[in-house]
N, C-alpha and C positions, 0 to 999 in steps of 0.2 A: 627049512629052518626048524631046530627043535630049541624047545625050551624048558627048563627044568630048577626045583631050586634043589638045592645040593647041602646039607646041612654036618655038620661035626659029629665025629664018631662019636668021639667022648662028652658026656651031657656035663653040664657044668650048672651050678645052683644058678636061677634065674635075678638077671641083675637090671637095673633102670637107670638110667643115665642121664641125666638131666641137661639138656645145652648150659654154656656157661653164654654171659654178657657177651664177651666178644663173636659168637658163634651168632648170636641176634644181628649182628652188624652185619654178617653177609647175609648175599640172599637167595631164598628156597628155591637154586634151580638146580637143574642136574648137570653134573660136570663129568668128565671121561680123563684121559690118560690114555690116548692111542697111541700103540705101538705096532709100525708095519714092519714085519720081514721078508725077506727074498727069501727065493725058493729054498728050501734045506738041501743040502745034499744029501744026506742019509735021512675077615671078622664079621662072623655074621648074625643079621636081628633084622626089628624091622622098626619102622618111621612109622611114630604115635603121636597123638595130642594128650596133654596132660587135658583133662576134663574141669578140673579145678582151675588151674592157670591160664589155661588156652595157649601153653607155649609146649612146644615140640621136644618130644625124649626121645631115646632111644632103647627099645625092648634088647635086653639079650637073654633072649630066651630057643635060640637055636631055631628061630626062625628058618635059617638056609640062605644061601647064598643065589638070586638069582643067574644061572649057567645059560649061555644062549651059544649056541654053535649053529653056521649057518655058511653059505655059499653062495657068489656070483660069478655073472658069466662076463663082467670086465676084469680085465689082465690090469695090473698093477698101473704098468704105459699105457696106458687109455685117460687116467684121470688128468685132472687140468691140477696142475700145483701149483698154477697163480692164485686161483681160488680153491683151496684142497677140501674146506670144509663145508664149503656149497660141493662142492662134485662128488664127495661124501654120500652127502645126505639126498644127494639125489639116486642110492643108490641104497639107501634104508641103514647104510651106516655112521653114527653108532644105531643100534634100536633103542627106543626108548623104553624107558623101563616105570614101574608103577612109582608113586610117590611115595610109598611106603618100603620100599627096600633099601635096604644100608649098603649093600655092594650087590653089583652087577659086572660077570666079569663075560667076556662076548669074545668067542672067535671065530671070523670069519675069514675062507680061505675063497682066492683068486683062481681065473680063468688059468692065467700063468704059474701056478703054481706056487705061488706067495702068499700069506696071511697077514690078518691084520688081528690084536688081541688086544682089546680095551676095557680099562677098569673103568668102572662108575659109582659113585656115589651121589648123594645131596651135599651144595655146597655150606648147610646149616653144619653137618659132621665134621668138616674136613678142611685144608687150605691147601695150594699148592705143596709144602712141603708134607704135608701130610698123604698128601696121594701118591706123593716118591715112594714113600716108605713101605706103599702097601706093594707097587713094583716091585722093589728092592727084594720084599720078602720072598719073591717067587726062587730066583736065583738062589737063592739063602737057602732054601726046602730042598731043590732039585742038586746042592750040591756045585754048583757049577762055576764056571770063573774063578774058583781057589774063593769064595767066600762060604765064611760058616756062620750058622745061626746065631744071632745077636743075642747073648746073657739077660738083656734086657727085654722084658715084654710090650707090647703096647702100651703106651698107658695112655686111659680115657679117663683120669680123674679129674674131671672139670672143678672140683674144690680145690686146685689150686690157682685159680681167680675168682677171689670174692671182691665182694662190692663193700667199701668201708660203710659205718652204720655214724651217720646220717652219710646220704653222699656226698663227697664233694668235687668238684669240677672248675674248671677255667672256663670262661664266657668262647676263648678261643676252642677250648675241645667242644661246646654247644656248637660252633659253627659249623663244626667239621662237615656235620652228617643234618639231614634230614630228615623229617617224616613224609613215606610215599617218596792256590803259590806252594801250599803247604806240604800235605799228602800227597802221595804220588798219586796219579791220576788212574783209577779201575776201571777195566773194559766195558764195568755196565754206563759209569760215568764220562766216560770217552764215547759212547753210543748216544747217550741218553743229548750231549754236546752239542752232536753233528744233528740229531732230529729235531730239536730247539731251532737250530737256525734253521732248516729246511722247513720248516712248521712257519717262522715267520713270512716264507716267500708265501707260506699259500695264504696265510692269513691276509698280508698284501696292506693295502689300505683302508680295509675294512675294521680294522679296529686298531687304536694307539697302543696297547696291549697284547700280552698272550702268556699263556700260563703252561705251565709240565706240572704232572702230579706224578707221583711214586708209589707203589702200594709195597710196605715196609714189613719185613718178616721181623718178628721182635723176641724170638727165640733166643739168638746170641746174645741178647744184652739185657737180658731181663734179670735182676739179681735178688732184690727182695719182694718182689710182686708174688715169683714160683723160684721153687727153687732151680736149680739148672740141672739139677740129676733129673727132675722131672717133665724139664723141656726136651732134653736130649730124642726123647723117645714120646714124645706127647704127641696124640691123635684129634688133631680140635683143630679151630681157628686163632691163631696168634696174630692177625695182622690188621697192621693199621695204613694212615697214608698219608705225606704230605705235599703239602702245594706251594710252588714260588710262581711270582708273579715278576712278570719285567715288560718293559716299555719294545714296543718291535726293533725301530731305532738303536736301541741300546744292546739288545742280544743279537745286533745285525753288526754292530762295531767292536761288541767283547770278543774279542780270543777263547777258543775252545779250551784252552786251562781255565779262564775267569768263570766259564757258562760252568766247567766241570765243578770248579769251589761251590758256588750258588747251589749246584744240587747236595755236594756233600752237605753245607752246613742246614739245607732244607730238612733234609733226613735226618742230619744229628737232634733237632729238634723235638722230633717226635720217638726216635730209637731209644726209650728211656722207661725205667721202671716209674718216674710218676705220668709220666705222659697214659698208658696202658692202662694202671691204676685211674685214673682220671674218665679214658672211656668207659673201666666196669663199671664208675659211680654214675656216668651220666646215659646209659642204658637201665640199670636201675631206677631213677630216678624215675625216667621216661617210659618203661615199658608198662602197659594196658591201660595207660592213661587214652590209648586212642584206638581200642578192641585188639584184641588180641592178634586180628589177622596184620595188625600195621607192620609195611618194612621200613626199613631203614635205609637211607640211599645217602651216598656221597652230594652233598651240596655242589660240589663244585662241579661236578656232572649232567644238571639239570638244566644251563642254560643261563643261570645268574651271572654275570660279571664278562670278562673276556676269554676269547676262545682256549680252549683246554685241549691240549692231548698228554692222556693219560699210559704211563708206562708198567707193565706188571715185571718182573724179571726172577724167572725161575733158576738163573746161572749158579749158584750157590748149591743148589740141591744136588749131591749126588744120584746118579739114575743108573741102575746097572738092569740090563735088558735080556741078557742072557739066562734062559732056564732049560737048555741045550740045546737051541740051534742057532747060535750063534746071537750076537748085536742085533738089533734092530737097524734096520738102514734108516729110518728116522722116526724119534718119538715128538707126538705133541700134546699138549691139554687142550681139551674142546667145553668147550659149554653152551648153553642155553641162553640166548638172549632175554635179557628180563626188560625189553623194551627200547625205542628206538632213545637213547639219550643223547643231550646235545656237547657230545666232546667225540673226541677222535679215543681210539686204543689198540697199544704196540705190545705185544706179549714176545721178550727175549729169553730164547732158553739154549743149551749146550745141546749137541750132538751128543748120542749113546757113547761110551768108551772105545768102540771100531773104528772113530773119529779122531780126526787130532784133537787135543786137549784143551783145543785154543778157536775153536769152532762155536759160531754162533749162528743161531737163529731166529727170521725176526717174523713174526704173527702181525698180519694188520687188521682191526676190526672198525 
């Protein structure tokens, strides 16, 4: 295996970046974006503590890009894909990378003659739709699949979520998180339906309850919080998450339309520029009151109340995988546990474009 970090031609004036409120809400583990392919036929800085603050920025100051190229001796058909992400790692991939590097990008090629290429980053920088993008960019450089480079740049401008001054909040957005008939029915909500009710057989008679959470990308609908030229292309964390609760009983006799309503109108709740604006006042409000190292964790995660399983859904996100050998035969996002917590978690994402269009994939953690 070699290792190396790989830094930009062109030097560019040294810049600081400062996480925004919602970027506090997740938490500091490292996440990937693996993508494997079958055989072919033929932003970078680094991760600081502000000293003053004790909250985490970002250096761009051409740091380099952590580059890891590496090789084993299992063929692609050797891994177990019921557990892909234990059979992975029992095989050193992804590598872990230092906590101080902004991206990490890793290729590692097979016995058979197939590779695997995975981006990394910290989950403080980035959300699912933000790690697309940095995919995305590859195909966009190399030319490839008929797409051209986006007019648009990155943008990492975290000034576009400020904290109003004093803050102000809902007792219901304090709960959310911790310290330490209508619409037609959408694929993620026809899924989300069927694992409610199958969620209630396991729950069983152990509790008269059971809850689904959603974790909510708030990019489409944000309107005077940021502006939406400036989400289009935003590099941060946008997301939030909400929770319904129902009786087992009752999600055992609703019809998979009524479970699919209960989720929409769950998430219309919080898909909302005051809602977003609500979580930067009440991070604000909340941050260094409990040392600087404090995270932040979803409540309803932790074991309070009745059992939870929590749904992530990357279907939304465009992913094009191609930077010329073709699709990927499948991409997923991996991360890092930040501890055994007490709910269940389903991660739904699309097959690469060599897929039908209409292809789903479901993550169990």
């Amino acid at each position: 295996m070699s290792r190396s970090m790989v830094k930009a031609s062109v030097m560019r004036p040294r810049v600081v970046l400062a996480v925004s409120n919602l970027d506090l809400l997740s938490q500091d583990i490292p996440v990937w974006l693996l993508c494997v392919y079958r055989r072919p036929s033929a932003s970078s800085g680094d991760f600081n503590i502000d000293p003053r603050s004790g909250l985490p920025e970002l250096h761009c100051d051409n740091q380099g890009a952590d580059v890891i190229v590496g090789e084993v001796s299992e063929a692609l058909g050797s891994l177990h894909y019921g557990d892909l992400a234990a059979s992975l790692a029992r095989i050193g991939i992804p590598v872990q990378f230092g906590a101080d590097v902004a991206l990490s990008v890793q290729l590692v090629s097979f016995a058979c003659g197939g590779f695997a290429v995975a981006w990394g980053s910290n989950h403080l920088l980035l959300d699912g739709c933000a790690l697309y993008m940095i995919a995305n960019a590859w195909p966009e450089l190399a030319g490839c699949s008929g797409t051209t480079i986006s007019a648009a740049p990155p943008n990492h401008d975290r000034s576009v979520f400020r904290p109003r001054a004093p803050p102000a909040y809902s007792s219901s957005t304090g709960e959310l998180f911790g310290l330490a008939g209508g619409p037609k029915t959408t694929r993620l909500e026809a899924v989300s339906a069927y694992m409610w009710k199958v969620f209630t057989t396991v729950v069983g008679s152990s509790d008269e309850k059971c809850r689904m959470a959603w974790f909510v990308n708030g990019r489409r609908h944000l309107t005077s919080t940021a502006p939406a030229e400036a989400m289009r292309s935003y590099v941060g964390n946008v997301v939030s998450y909400a929770v319904a609760e129902e009786s087992v009983e009752g999600i055992k006799r609703q019809p998979l339309q009524g479970i699919a309503s209960m989720m929409r109108e769950s998430i219309k709740s919080t898909d909302t520029d005051e809602h977003f604006q609500q979580l930067l006042d009440w991070v604000e409000d909340h941050k260094g009151k409990h040392g600087a190292t404090a995270r932040y964790i979803e409540a309803a995660t932790v074991g309070l109340g009745s059992p939870l399983l929590g749904l992530t859904s990357l279907t939304s996100f465009h992913l094009d995988t191609d930077f010329g050998f073709g699709q990927a035969a499948f991409a997923m996002p991996m991360w890092v546990g930040s501890g055994r917590l007490c709910s269940g978690k389903v991660t739904v994402t699309t097959s690469p474009p060599v897929a039908p269009a209409s292809s789903l994939a479901c993550l169990f953690g």
